[in-house]
Structures are given as structure tokens and as C-alpha cells.
N, C-alpha and C positions, 0 to 999 in steps of 0.2 A: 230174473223173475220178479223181483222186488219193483225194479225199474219201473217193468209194466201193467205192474198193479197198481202201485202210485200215479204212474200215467193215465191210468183209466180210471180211477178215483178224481183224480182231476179235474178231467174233461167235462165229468159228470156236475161239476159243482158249479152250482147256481149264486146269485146277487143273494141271493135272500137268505142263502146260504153263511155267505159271510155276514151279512148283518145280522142272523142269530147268534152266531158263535159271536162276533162279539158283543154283545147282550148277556149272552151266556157269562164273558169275561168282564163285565161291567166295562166296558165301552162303548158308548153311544156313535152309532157312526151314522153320518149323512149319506145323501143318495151321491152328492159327490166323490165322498170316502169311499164307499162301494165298487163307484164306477174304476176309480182309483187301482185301490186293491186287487179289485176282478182282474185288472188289464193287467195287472205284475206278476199275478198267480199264472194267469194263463198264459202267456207270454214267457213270464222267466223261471217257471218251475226248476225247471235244471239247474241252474245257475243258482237260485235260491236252495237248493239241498245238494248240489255238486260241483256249483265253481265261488265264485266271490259273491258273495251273499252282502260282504258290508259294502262294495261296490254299490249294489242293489239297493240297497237300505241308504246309502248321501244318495243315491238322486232322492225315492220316496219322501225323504225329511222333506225335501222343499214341498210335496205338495198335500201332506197331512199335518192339521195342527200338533204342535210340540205335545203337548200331554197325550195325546189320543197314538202320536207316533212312539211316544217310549213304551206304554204299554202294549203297545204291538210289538213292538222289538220285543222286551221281556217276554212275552208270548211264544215268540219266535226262537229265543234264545231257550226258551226251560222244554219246549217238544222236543227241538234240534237237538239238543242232551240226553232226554230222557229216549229218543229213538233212535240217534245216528248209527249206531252198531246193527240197526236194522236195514238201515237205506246201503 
């Protein structure tokens, strides 16, 4: 049940999406950062909250700058904890 609410929250999310949340998070992201992000969200949802996430995370590095990619990680790191007993 969990699965397919997260999956349909998903789907639903938009570029402008992620550039507010990180705004929200004091990260500035570019339009290339977005486009970025958008494609790994959508694309590897699963594998980012159910298989090899840090897989996922060494390709990303190479194509986000190093500051702007730790605190995504961090990001990514303190949900994942504070939710995973939900997913």
C-alpha cells in the first residue's frame, strides 16, 4: 500500500517542484541541476528507497556540483531515517 502511494506522489512531481524544496533546503539549484534530479527521481525511485541508493548517489556526484551534491545527500540521508520504518 505504502509502495503505491509513494509511486503516485511521484509521478505527480514536478521540475519546480524540486527547485522549491531545494530553496526550501537552502540549495540553489540550476535548471541543469533539476533537469538532473528530475531524471533520477523518476527513473530510480525504487532503487533510491529500496535497492542501492549509494549506487545511485557515485554516478549523481559526477553530474552535481560537490557542495550543492552533499547537501542533497544529507537531505536524502536524514528523510530516509526519519521515514524508512514507513516505506
Amino acid at each position: 500500500m505504502n509502495k503505491l502511494l509513494i509511486e503516485n506522489y511521484i509521478k505527480n512531481i514536478k521540475k519546480n517542484d524540486i527547485y522549491e524544496f531545494g530553496l526550501k533546503n537552502n540549495i540553489e539549484l540550476n535548471e541543469k541541476d533539476v533537469d538532473i534530479l528530475y531524471h533520477y527521481l523518476m527513473n530510480n525511485w525504487q532503487d533510491l528507497l529500496y535497492g542501492n541508493y549509494r549506487e545511485l548517489f557515485s554516478e549523481l556526484e559526477v553530474h552535481i556540483d560537490k557542495d550543492k551534491f552533499l547537501k542533497i545527500k544529507d537531505l536524502f540521508n536524514f528523510y530516509f531515517n526519519k521515514y524508512q520504518n514507513l516505506l
